[in-house]
C-alpha positions in Angstrom: -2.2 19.8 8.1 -3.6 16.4 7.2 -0.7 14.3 7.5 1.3 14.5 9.9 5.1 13.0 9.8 7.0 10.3 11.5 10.5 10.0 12.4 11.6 6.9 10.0 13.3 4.8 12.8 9.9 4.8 14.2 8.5 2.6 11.0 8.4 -1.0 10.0 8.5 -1.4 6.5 6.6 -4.5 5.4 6.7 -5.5 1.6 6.4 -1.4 0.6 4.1 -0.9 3.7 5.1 1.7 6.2 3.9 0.6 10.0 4.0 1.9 13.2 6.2 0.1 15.5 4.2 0.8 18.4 2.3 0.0 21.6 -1.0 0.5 22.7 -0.1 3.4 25.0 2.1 4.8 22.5 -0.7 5.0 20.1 -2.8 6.3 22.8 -0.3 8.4 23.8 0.0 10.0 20.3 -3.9 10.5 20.2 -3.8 12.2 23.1 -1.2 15.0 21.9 -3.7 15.7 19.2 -6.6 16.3 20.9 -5.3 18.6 23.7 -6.3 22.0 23.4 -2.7 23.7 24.3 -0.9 21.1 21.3 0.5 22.6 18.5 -1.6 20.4 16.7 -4.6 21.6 17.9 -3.6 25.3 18.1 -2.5 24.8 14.3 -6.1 22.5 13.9 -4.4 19.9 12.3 -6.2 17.1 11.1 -4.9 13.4 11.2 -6.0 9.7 10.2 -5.4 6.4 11.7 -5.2 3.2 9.6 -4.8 -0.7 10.9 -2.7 -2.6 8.7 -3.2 -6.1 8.9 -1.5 -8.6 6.4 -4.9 -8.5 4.3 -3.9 -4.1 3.8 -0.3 -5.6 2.7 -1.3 -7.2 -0.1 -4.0 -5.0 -1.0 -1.6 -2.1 -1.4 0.8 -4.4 -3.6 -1.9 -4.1 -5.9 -2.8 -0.8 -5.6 -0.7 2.2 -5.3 -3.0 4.5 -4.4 -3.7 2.3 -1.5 -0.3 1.6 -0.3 0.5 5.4 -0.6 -2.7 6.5 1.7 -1.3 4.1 4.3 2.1 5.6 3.8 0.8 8.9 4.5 -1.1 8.3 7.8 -0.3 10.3 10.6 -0.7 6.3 12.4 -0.5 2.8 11.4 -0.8 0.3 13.9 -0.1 -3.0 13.5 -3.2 -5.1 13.8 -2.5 -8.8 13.1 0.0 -11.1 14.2 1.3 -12.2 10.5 3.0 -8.7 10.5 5.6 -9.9 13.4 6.6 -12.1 10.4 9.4 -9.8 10.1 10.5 -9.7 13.4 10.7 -6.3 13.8 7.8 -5.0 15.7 7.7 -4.4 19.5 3.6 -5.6 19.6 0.6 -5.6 18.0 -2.6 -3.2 18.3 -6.2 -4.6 17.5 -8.2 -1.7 15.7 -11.6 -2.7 17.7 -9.2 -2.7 20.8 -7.6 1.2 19.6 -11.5 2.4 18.9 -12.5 1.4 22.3 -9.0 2.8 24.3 -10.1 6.4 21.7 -13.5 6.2 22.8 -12.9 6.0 26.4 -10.1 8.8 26.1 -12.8 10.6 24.7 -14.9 10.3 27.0 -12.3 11.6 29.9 -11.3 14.2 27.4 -14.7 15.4 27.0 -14.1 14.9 23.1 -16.8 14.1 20.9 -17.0 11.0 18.6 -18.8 9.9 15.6 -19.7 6.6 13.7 -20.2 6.6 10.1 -20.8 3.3 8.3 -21.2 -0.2 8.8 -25.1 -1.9 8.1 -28.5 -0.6 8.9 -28.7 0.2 12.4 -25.3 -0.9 13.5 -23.7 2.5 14.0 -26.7 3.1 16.1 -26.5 0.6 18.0 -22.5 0.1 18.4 -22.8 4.0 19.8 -25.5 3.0 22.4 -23.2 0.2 23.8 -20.3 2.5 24.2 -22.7 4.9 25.6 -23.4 3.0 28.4 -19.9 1.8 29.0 -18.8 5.7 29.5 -21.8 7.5 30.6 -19.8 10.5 30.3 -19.1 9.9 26.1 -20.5 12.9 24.3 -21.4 11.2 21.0 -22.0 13.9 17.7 -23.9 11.7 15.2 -24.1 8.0 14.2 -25.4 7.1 11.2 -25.4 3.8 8.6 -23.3 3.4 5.8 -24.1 4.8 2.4 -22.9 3.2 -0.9 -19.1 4.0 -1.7 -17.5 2.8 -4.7 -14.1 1.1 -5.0 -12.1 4.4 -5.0 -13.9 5.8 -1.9 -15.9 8.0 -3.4 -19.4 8.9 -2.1 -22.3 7.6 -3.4 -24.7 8.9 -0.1 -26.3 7.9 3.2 -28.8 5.6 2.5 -31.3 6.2 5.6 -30.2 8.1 8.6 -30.9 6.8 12.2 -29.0 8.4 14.7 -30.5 12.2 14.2 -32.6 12.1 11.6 -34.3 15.8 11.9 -30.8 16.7 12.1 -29.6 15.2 9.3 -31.9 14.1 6.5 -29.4 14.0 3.5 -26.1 13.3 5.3 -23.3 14.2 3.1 -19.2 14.9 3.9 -19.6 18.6 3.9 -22.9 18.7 6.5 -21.3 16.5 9.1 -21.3 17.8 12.2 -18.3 18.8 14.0 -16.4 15.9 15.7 -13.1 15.2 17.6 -13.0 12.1 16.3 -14.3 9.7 13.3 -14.6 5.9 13.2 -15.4 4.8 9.6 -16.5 1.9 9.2 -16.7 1.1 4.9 -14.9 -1.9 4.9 -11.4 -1.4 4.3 -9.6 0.1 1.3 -13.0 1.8 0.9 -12.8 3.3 4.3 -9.2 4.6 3.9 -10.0 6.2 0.2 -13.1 8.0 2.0 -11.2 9.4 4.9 -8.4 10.3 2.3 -10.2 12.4 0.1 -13.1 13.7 2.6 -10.9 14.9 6.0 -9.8 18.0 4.2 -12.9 19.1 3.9 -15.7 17.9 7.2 -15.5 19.2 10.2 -13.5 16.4 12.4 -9.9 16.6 14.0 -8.9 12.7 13.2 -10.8 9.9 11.0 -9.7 6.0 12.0 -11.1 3.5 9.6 -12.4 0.4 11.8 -13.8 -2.3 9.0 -15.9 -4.9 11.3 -15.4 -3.1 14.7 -19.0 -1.8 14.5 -20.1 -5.6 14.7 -17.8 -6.9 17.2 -19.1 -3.5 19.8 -23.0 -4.1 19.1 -22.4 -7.6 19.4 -23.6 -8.2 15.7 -20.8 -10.5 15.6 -18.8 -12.2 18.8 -16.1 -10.8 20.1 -13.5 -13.5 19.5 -12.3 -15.0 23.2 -9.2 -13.4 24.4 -7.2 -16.8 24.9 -7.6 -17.2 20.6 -6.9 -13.4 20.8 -3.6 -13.4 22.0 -2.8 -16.7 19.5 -3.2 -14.9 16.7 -6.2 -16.9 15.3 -8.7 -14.4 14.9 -8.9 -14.8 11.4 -9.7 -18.4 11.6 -12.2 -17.1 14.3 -14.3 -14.7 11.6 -13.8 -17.6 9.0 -15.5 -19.9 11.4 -18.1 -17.5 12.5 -18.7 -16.1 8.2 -17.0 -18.8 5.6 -17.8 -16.4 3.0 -14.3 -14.7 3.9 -12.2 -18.0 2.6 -11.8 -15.5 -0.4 -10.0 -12.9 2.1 -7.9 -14.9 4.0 -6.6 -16.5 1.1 -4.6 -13.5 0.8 -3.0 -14.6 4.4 -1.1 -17.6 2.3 0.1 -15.1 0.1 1.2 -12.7 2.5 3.2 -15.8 4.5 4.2 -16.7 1.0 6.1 -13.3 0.1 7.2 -13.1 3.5 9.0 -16.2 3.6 10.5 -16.2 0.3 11.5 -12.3 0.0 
């Protein structure tokens, strides 16, 4: 099964948007019943995807129905931004780089594997190094850059390996290799169309689209300081640090916008 469901009373519905109203541990906690051995889930091999929507994945979906119905459908939704307490409704909010890390060190208590898929030339790389000498103990199946993948998600191809590349030369959905879990890393709406139409068929037990979280772990980009964290300003944070998303976070005033006036 790749989509799991979700008692109703356990949702947040934001402007069509179905989201998790849960906590870090709860998320964790969820995870965790996935990946043990003895779960039904596993014993039924189950697959299951993550998705982190933030106020930007609101009003992408009210544009696109495809969208809005892959994040409908996800086994998880955590709420990643502060704009979605808007409504009043949810008990906290989960940052996805913060849920990649928590999964990675599970992982690497659980003895699960993980793998990296996406993100710039050499990132993945170099993202999977950091966390490999946070947890020593992280047992790490590939890492590879990000091929070209069109609006819909589909797959275009990895453009140049560089985690294995004797072990995979021509990287494609159906040769990865088997892995607990996935962080994808397309840029989101992408990322969530990839994962949608390719977890039937690789070899991996859950897929979590991450967008940036590949730069804030190599340290590509700063991590933004915990103080503005827990403000809710890490979107002016990334503006400050790349003005070229002023087009993005326009969609914040809109989101505010419908909020307010719905």
């Amino acid at each position: 099964m790749v989509h799991g469901k979700i008692k109703s009373m356990d949702k947040v519905n934001i402007l069509g948007v179905n989201v998790d109203n849960i906590n870090m541990e709860g998320a964790k906690d969820r995870v965790v019943g996935w990946l043990r051995k003895d779960s039904p889930a596993s014993m039924r091999n189950e697959k299951h995807y993550i998705v982190t929507p933030n106020p930007e994945f609101v009003m992408a979906a009210q544009k696109d129905p495809g969208f809005k119905d892959i994040i409908n459908k996800a086994d998880l939704a955590i709420p990643d931004g502060i704009g979605l307490r808007l409504r009043g409704d949810l008990e906290s909010t989960i940052s996805g780089v913060d849920l990649m890390e928590r999964l990675v060190e599970l992982s690497s208590d659980l003895g699960a594997t993980v793998g990296f898929l996406g993100g710039e030339e050499g990132v993945a790389k170099r993202c999977a190094e950091c966390l490999q000498k946070k947890y020593p103990g992280l047992k790490i199946s590939f890492a590879e850059d990000g091929g070209k993948i069109d609006d819909e998600g589909n797959w275009v191809g990895i453009k140049k390996p560089v985690w294995e590349p004797n072990r995979h030369p021509n990287l494609n959905p159906t040769s990865l290799p088997d892995t607990d879990i996935l962080f994808v890393a397309f840029g989101q709406v992408k990322q969530e169309k990839w994962i949608y139409k390719n977890l039937p068929k690789i070899p991996v037990k859950i897929a979590m689209g991450v967008g940036g979280a590949f730069d804030e772990i190599s340290g590509k980009v700063p991590r933004i300081p915990s103080i503005l964290h827990k403000m809710g300003l890490k979107w002016l944070f990334r503006l400050i640090l790349e003005p070229w998303r002023i087009k993005r976070q326009l969609a914040l005033v809109r989101y505010v916008w419908k909020i307010l006036t719905g």
